[in-house]
C-alpha positions in Angstrom: 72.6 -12.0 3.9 72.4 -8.4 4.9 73.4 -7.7 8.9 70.2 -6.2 10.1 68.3 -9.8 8.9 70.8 -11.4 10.4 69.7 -10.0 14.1 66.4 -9.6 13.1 66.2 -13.5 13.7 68.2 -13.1 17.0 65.4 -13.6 19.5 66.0 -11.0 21.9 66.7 -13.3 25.0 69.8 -14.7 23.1 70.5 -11.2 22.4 71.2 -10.8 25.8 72.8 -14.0 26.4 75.0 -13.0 24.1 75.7 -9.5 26.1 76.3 -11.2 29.3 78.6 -14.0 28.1 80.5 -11.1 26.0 81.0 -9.0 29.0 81.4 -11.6 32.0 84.5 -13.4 29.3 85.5 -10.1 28.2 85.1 -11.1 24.6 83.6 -8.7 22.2 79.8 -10.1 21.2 81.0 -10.7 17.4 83.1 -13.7 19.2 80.1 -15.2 21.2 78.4 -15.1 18.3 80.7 -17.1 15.8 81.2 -19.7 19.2 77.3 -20.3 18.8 77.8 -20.0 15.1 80.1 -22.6 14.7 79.2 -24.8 18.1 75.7 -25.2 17.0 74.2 -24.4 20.0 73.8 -21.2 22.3 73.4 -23.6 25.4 75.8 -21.6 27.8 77.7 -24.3 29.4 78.8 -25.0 25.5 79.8 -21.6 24.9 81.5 -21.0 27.9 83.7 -23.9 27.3 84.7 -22.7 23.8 85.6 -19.2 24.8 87.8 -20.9 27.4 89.1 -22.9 25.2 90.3 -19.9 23.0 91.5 -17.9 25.3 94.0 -20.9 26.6 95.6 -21.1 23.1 96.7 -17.4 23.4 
């Protein structure tokens, strides 16, 4: 599946869900994308936790 398809489908209120988790975590938005990805959900409580629970593993 090409990239531009890809956030074609992105509604553009995730899109910037996506922005302001990326910037307030300081996590590029390729990451919060694979935490909704793989989580199943862009609910931001979820996501939040995830990238938190990545960033304590480093």
């Amino acid at each position: 599946m090409p990239a531009e398809s890809a956030n074609a489908a992105v509604p553009a209120e995730t899109e910037e869900e996506i922005l302001y988790l990326a910037k307030r975590h300081r996590v590029s938005p390729a990451i919060v994308r694979e935490i909704i990805r793989r989580v199943g959900s862009s609910e931001r409580s979820a996501v939040e936790r995830e990238i938190e629970k990545g960033k304590a593993r480093r």
